[in-house]
N, C-alpha and C positions, 0 to 999 in steps of 0.2 A: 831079733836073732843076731844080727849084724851090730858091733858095737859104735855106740852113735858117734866116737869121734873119728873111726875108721869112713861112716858114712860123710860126717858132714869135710874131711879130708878128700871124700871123689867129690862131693859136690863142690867143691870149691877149683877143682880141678878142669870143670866141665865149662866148657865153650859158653859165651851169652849166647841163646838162640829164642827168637821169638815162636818157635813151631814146637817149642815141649812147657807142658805142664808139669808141677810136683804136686803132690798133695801129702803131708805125713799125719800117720793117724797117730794121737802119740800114745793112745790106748790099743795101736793096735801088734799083730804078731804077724806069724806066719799064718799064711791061707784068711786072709782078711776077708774074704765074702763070706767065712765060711766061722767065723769067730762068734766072741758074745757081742761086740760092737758091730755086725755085720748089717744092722740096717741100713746105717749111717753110711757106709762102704757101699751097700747097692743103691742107696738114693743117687748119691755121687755120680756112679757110675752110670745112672739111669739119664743123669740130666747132662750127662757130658757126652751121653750117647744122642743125645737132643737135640745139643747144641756145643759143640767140644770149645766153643771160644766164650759160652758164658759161666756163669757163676755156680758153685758147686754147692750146694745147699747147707753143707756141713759147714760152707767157711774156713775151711783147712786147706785152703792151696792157694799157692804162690810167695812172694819173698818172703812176705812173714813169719810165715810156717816153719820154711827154711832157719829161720835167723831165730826164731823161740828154740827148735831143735836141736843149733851148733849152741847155744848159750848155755842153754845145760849142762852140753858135755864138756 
C-alpha cells in the first residue's frame, strides 16, 4: 500500500538499533495475518513469539530483505 521507495526512504532514515527487527513480505499487503500468504506471516510470528532473537522460518528478515526491497524500487 505504502510505495516502496517512500518506504525504503524512512528506512534509511531510521537509527542503526540492535533491539528492532524487519521482516518484508514482498507478496505481502495490507492485514498480512489475514491475507493469501498468511501462513508464512503466522509461522513468523509464531517463532518470533518463541524466541524474538532467533531466526524466522520464512527467511525474510533482516538486512537483506531490506536491501532486495530498496533495489527494486
Amino acid at each position: 500500500i505504502i510505495p516502496t521507495p517512500a518506504t525504503c526512504r524512512w528506512l534509511a532514515r531510521q537509527p542503526a538499533s540492535t533491539s528492532r527487527r524487519l521482516a518484508v513480505y514482498p507478496q505481502g499487503y495490507h492485514l498480512l495475518a489475514r491475507d493469501l500468504h498468511a501462513d508464512t506471516v503466522l509461522e513468523d510470528m509464531a517463532a518470533w513469539l518463541a524466541n524474538p532473537k532467533g531466526v524466522l522460518p520464512s527467511g525474510l528478515d533482516g538486512a537483506a530483505s531490506v536491501t532486495a526491497l530498496c533495489a527494486e524500487g
